[in-house]
ZALOLUM-552279 format. One record per residue: residue in one letter; residue number from 1; x, y, z of N, C-alpha, C, CB in turn; chain. Coordinates in nm, 2 decimals. Last residue first. Glycine has a CB too. Example, Ala and Ser with C-alpha at 12.3 -4.5 7.8 and 13.67 -1.06 7.14 Angstrom:
<sites>
S;2;1.28;-0.22;0.71;1.37;-0.11;0.71;1.29;0.00;0.79;1.41;-0.06;0.57;A
A;1;1.32;-0.57;0.78;1.23;-0.45;0.78;1.32;-0.33;0.78;1.13;-0.45;0.90;A
</sites>
This chain:
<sites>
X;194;6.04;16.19;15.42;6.08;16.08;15.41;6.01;16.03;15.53;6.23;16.07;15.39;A
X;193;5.98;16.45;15.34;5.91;16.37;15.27;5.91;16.22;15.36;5.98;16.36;15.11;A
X;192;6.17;16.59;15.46;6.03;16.62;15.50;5.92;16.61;15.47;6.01;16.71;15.51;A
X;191;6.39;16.53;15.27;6.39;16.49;15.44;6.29;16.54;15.49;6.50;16.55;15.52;A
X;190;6.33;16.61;15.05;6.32;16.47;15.08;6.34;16.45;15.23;6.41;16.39;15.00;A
X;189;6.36;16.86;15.04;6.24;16.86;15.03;6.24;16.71;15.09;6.18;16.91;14.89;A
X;188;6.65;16.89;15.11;6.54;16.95;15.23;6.42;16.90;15.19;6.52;17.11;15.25;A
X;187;6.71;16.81;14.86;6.80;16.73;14.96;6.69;16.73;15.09;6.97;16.81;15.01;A
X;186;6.66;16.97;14.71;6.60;16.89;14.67;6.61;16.80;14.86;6.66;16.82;14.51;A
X;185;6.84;17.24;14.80;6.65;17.25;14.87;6.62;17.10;14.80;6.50;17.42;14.78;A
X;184;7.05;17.12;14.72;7.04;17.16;14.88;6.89;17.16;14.90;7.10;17.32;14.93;A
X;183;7.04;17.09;14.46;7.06;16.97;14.54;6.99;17.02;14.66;7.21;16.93;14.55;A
X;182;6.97;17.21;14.19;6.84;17.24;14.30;6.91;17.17;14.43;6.66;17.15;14.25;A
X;181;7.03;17.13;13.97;7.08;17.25;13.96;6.99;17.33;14.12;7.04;17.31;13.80;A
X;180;7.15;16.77;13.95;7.05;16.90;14.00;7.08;17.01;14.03;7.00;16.90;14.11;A
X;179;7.37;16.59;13.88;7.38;16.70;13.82;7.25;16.80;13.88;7.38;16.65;13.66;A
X;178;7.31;16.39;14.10;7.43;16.47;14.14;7.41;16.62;14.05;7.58;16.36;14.10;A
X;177;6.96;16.36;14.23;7.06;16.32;14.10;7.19;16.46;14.15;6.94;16.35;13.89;A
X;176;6.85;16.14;14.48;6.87;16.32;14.46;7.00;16.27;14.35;6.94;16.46;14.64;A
X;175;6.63;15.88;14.54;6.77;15.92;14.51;6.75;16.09;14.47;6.85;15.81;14.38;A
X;174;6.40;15.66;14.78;6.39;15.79;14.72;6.57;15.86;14.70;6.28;15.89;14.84;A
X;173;6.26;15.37;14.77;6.35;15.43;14.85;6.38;15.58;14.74;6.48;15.33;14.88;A
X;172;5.95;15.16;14.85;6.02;15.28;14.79;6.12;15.27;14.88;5.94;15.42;14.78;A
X;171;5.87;14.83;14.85;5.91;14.93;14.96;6.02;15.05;14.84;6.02;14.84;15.11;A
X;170;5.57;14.74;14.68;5.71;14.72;14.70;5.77;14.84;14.77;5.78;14.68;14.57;A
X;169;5.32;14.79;14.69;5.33;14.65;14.71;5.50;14.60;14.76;5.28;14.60;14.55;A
X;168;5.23;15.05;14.94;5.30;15.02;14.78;5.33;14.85;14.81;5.49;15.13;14.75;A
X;167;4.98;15.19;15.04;5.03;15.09;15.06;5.09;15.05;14.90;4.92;15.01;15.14;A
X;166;4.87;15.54;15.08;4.89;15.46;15.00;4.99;15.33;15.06;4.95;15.54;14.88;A
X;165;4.80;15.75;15.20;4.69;15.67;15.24;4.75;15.53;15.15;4.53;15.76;15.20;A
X;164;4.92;16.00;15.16;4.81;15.99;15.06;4.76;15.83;15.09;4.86;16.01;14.89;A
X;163;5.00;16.08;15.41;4.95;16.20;15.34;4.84;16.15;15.23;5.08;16.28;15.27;A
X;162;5.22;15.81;15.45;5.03;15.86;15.53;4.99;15.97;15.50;5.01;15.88;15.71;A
X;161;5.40;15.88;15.27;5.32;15.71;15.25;5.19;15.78;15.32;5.40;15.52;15.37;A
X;160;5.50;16.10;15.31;5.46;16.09;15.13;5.33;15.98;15.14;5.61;16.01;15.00;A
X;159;5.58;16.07;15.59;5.50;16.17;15.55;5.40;16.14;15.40;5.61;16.28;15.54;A
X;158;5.63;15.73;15.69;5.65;15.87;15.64;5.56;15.94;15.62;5.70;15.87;15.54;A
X;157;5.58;15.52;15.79;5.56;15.61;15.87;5.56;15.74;15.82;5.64;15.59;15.95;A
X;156;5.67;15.27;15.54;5.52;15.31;15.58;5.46;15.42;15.67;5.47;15.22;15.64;A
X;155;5.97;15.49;15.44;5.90;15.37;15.56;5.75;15.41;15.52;5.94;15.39;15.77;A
X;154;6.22;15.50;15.16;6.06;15.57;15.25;5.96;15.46;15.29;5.94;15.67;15.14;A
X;153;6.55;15.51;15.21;6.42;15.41;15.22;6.27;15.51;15.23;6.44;15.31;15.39;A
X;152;6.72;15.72;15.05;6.65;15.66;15.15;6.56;15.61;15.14;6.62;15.70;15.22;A
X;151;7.07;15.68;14.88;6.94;15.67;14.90;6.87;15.64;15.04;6.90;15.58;14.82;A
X;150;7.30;15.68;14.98;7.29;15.73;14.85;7.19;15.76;14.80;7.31;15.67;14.79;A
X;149;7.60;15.72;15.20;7.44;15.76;15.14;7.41;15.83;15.05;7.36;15.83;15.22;A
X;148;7.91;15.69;15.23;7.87;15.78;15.15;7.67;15.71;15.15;7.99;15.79;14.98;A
X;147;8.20;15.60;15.26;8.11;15.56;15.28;7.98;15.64;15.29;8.14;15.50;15.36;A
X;146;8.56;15.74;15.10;8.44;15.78;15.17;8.31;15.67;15.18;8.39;15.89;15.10;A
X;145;8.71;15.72;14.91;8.73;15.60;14.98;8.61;15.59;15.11;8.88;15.60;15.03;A
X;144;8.72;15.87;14.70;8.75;15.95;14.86;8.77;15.80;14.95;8.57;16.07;14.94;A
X;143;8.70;15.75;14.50;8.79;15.87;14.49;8.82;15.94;14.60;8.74;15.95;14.40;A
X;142;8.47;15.61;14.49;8.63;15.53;14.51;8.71;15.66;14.47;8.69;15.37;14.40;A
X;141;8.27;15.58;14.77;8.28;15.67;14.67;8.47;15.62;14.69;8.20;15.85;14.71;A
X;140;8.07;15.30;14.86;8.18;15.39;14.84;8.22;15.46;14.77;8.26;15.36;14.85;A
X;139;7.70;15.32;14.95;7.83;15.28;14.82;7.94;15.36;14.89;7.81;15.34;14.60;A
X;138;7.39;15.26;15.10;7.51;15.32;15.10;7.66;15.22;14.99;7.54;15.32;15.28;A
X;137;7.19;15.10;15.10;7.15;15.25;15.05;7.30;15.29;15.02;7.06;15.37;15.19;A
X;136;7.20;14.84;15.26;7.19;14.86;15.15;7.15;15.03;15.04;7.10;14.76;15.15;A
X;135;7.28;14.98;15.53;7.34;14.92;15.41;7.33;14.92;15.31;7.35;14.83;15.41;A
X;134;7.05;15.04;15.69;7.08;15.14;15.58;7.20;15.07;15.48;7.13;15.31;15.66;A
X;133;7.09;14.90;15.90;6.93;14.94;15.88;6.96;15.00;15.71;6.86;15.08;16.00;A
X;132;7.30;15.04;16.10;7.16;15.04;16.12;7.06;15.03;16.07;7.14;15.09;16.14;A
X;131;7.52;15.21;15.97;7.52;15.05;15.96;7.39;14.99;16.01;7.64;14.98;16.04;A
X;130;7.43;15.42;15.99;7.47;15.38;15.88;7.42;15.24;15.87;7.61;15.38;15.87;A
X;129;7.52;15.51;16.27;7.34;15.47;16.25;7.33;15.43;16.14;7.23;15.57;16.25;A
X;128;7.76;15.47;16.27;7.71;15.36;16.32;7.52;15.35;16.33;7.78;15.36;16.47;A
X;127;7.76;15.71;16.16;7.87;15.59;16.05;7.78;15.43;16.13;8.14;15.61;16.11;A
X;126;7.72;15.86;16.39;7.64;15.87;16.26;7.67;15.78;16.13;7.66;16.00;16.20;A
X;125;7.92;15.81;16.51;7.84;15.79;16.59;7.73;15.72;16.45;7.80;15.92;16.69;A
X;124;8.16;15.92;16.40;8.14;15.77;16.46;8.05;15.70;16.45;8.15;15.74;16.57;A
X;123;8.07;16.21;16.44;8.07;16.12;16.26;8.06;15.97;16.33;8.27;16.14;16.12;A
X;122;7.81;16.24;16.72;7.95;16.26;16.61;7.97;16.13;16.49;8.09;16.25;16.72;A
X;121;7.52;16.38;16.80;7.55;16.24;16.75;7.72;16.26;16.68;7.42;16.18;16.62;A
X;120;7.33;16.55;16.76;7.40;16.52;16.85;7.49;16.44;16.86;7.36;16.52;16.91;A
X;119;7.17;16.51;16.50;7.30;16.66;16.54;7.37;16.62;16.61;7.27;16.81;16.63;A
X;118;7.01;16.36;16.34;7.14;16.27;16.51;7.24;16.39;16.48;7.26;16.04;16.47;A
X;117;6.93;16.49;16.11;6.84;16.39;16.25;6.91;16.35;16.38;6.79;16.22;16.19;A
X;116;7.11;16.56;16.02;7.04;16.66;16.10;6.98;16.64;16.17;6.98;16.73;16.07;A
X;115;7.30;16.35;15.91;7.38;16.47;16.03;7.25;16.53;16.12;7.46;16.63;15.93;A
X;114;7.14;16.24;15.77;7.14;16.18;15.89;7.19;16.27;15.99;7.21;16.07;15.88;A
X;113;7.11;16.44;15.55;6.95;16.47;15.62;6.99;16.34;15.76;6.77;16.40;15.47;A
X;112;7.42;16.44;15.49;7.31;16.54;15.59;7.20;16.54;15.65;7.28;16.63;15.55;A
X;111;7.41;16.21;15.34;7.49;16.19;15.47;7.39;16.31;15.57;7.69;16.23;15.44;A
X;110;7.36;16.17;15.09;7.24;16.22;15.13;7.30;16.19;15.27;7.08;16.15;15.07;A
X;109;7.56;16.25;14.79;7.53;16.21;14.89;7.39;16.30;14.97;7.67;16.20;14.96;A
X;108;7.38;16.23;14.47;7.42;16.34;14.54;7.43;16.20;14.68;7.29;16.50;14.54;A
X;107;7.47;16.03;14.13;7.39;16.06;14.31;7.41;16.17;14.39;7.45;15.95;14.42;A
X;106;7.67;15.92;13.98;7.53;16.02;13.94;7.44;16.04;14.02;7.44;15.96;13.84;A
X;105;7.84;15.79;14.11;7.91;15.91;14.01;7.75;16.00;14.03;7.97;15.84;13.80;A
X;104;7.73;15.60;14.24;7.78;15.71;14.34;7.80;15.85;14.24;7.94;15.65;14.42;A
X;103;7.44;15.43;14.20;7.56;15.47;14.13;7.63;15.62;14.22;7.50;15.52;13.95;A
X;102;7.15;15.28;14.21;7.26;15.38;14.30;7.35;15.38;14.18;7.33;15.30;14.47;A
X;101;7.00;15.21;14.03;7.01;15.35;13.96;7.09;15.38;14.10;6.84;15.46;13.91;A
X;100;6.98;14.96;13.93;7.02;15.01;13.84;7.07;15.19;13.87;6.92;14.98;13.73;A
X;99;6.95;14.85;14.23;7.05;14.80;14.14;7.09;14.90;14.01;7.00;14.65;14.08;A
X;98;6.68;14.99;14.28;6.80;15.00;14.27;6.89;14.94;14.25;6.83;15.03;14.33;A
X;97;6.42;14.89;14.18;6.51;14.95;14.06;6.66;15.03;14.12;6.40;15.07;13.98;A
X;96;6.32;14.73;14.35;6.37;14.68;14.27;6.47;14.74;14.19;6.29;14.65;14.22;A
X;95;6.24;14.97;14.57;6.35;14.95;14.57;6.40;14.87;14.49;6.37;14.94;14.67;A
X;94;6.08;15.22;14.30;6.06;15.12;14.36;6.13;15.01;14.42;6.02;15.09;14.30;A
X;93;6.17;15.55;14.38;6.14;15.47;14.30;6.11;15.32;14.35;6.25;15.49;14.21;A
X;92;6.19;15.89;14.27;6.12;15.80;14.39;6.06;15.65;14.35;5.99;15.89;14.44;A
X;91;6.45;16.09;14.21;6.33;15.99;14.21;6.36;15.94;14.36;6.33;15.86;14.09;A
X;90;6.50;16.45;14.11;6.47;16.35;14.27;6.41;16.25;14.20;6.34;16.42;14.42;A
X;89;6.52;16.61;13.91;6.61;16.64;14.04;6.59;16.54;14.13;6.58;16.79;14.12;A
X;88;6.57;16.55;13.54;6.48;16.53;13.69;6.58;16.51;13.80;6.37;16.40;13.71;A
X;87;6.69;16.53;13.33;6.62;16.62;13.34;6.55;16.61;13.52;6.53;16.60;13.21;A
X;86;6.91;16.30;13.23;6.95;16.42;13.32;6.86;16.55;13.35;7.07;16.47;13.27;A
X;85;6.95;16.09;13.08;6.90;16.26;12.99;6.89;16.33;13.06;6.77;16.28;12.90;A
X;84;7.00;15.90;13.17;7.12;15.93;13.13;7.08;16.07;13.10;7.18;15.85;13.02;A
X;83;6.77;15.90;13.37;6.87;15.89;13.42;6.98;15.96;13.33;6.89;15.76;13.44;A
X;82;6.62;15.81;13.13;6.56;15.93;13.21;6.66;15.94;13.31;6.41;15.92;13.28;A
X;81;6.65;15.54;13.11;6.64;15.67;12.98;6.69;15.80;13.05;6.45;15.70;12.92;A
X;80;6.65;15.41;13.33;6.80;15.43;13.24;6.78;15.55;13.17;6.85;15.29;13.12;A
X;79;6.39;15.41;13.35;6.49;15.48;13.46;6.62;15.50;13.40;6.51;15.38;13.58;A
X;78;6.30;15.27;13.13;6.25;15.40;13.16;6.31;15.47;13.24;6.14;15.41;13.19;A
X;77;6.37;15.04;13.17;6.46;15.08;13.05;6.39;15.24;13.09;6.42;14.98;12.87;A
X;76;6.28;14.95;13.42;6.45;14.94;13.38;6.48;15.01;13.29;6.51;14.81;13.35;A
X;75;6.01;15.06;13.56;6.08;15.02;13.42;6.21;15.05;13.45;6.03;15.10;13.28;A
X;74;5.69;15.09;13.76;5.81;15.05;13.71;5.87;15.01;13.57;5.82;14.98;13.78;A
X;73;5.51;15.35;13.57;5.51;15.23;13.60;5.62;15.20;13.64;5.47;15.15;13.51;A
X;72;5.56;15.73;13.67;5.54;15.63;13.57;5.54;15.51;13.68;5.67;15.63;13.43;A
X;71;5.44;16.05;13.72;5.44;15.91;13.76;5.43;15.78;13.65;5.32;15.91;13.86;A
X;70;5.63;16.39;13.85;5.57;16.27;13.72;5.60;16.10;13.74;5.67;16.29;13.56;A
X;69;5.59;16.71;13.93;5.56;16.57;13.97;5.51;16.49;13.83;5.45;16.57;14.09;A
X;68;5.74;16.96;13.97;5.65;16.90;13.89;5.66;16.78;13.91;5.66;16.91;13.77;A
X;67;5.72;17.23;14.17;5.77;17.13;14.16;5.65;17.05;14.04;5.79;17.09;14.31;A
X;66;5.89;17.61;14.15;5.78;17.54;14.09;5.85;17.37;14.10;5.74;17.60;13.92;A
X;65;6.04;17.81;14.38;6.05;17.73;14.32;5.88;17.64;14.25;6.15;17.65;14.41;A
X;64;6.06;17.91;14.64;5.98;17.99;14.49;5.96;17.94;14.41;6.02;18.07;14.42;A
X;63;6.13;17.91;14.94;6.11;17.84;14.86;6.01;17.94;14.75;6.07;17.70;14.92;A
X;62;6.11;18.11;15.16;6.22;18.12;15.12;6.23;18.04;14.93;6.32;18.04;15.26;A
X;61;5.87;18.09;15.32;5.90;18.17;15.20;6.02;18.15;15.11;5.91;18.29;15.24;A
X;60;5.97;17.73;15.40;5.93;17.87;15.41;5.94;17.93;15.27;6.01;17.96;15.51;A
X;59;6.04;17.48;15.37;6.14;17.60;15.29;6.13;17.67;15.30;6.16;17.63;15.18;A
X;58;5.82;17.37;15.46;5.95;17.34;15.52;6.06;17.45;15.51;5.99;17.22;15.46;A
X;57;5.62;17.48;15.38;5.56;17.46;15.47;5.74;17.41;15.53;5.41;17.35;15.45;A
X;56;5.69;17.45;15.06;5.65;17.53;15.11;5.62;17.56;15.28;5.58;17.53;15.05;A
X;55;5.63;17.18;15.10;5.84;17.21;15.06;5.80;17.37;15.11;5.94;17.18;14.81;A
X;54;5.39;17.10;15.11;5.52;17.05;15.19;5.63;17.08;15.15;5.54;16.91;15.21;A
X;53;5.30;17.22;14.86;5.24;17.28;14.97;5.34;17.22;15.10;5.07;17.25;14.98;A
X;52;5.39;17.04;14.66;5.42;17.23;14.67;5.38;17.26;14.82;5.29;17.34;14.54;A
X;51;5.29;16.85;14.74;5.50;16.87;14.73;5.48;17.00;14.75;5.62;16.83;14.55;A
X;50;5.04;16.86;14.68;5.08;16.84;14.84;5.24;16.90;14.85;5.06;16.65;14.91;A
X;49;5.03;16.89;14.42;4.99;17.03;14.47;5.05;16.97;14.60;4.81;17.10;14.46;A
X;48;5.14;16.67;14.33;5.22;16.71;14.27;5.17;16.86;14.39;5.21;16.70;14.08;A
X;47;4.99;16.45;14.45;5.12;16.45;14.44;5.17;16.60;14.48;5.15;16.41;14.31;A
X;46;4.75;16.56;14.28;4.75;16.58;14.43;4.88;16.57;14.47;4.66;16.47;14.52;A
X;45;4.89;16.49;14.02;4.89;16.62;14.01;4.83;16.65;14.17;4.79;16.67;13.87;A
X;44;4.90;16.22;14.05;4.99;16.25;13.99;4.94;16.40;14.03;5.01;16.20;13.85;A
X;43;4.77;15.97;14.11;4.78;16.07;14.22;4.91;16.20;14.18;4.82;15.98;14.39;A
X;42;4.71;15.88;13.89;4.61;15.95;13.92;4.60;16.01;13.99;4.53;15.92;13.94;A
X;41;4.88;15.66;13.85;4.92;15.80;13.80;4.85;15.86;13.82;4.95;15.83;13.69;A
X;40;4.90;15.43;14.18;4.85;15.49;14.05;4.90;15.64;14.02;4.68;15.50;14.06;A
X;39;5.30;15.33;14.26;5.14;15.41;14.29;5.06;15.47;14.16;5.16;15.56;14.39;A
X;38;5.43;15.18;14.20;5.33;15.09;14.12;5.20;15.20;14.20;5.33;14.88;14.16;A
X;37;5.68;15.34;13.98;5.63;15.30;14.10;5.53;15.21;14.04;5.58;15.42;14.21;A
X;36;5.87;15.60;13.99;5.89;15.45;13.87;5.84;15.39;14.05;6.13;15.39;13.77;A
X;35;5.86;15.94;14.00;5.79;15.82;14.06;5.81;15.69;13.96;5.63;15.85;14.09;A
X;34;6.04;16.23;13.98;5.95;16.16;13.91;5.97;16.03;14.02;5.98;16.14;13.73;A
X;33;6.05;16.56;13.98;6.05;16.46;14.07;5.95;16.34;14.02;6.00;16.53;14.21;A
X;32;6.23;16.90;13.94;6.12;16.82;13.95;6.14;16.66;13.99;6.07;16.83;13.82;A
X;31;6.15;17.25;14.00;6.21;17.07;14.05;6.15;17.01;13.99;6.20;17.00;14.21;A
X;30;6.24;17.50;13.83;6.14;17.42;13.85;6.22;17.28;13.97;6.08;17.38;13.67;A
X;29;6.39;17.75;13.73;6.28;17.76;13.84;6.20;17.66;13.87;6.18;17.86;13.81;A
X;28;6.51;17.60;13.55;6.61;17.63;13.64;6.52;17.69;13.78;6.73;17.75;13.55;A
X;27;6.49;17.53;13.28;6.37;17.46;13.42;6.42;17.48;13.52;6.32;17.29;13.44;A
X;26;6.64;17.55;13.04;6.57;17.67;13.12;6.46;17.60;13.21;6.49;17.79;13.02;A
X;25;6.68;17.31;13.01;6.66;17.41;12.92;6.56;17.47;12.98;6.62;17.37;12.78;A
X;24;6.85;17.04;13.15;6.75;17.13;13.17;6.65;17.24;13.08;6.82;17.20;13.25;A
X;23;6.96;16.80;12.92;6.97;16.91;12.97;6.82;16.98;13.05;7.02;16.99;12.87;A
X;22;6.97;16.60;12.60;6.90;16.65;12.75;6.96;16.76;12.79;6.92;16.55;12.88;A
X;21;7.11;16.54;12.41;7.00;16.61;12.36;6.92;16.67;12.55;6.90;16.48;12.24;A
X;20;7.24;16.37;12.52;7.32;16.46;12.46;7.24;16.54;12.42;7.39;16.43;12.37;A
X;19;7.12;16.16;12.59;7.18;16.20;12.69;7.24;16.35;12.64;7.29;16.08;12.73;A
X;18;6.96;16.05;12.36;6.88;16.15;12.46;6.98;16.16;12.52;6.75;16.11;12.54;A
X;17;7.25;15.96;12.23;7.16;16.03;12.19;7.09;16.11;12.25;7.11;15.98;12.15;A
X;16;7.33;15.75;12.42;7.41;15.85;12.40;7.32;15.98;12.32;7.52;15.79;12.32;A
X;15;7.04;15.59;12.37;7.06;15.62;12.51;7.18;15.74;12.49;7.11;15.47;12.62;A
X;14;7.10;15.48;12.13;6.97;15.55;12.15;7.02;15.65;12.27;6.84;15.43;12.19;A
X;13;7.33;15.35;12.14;7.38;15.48;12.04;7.23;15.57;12.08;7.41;15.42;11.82;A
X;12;7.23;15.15;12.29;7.32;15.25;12.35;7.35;15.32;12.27;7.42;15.22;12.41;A
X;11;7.04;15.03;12.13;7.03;15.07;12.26;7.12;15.16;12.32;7.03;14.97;12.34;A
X;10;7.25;14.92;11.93;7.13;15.05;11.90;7.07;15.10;12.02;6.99;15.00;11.80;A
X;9;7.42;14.76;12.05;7.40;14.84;12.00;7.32;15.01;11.98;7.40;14.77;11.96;A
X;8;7.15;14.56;12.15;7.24;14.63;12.23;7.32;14.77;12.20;7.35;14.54;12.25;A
X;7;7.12;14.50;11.86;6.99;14.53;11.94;7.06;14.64;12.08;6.90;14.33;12.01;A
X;6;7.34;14.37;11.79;7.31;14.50;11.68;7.17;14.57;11.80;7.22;14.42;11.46;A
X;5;7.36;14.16;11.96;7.48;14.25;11.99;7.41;14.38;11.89;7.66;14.16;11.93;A
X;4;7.10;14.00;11.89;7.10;14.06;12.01;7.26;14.16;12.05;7.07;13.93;12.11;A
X;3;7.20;13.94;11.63;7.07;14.02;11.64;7.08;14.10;11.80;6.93;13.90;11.63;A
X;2;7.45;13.76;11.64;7.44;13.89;11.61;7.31;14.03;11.60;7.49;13.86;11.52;A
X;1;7.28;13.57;11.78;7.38;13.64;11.86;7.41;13.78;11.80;7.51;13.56;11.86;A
</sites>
């Protein structure tokens, strides 16, 4: 018992540590966008030139931005890391690993990329495509009491899935981190991912 409370311990004096030592440091021109998947890392740098060339192709000129793409294995303890140390604008992750990583505090809502798909559609309306399919994506935020999107699913129809031809054993869903110094264009790049 006391092995596994000193083990916990040290896990979380580890984890306060890279959280405090993170930051951007000057990647303020960059996105970036990592994968806790079971797609090989081989499609790491095609990934990485297609993002450029689809956020470019969405963002227009307008986008300048450099995206980096990074692909790890699934991991609980690799998502926690990399979560608390607050260096990456977007995952894309395996939907196992949500349990650990919705969290409303450390999320951006993602309510808009529904506003833009169903313009026509009023809040009611858009609360009822919510409930469509998307439950499990959505938390309350207990400071607004708001019902709030947190994540999206990425279907076998998507852009990311038929661009590279890939069948994931387990169904991605894709989160925008609250601290991104990028939200609005991360927010655009995933709605022309998804």
């Amino acid at each position: 018992m006391y092995k596994k409370l000193s083990y916990v311990l040290l896990l979380g004096i580890l984890i306060l540590l890279l959280a405090s030592c993170g930051g951007r440091n000057g990647k303020a021109e960059q996105i970036d966008i990592m994968f806790l998947s079971e797609i090989p890392a081989q499609l790491e740098r095609a990934m990485q030139e297609k993002m450029i060339q689809r956020s470019t192709q969405v963002l227009g000129n307008e986008f300048e931005k450099e995206i980096k793409v990074q692909m790890y294995p699934v991991s609980f303890e690799k998502v926690t890391i990399e979560i608390m140390a607050g260096d990456t604008d977007m995952y894309i992750v395996d939907q196992s690993l949500l349990p650990i990583v919705l969290d409303p505090y450390g999320l951006a809502p993602l309510n808009s990329l529904l506003q833009a798909e169903h313009s026509e559609l009023d809040q009611q309306a858009v609360e009822d495509v919510l409930d469509e399919g998307l439950e499990p994506f959505i938390l309350i935020d207990e400071d607004t009491g708001e019902r709030n999107l947190y994540a999206i699913p990425i279907h076998q129809d998507s852009w990311l899935i038929q661009e590279f031809g890939i069948e994931p054993t387990e169904a991605l869903a894709a989160v925008v981190i609250q601290r991104s110094q990028h939200i609005d264009e991360v927010i655009r790049i995933l709605g022309a991912i998804k």
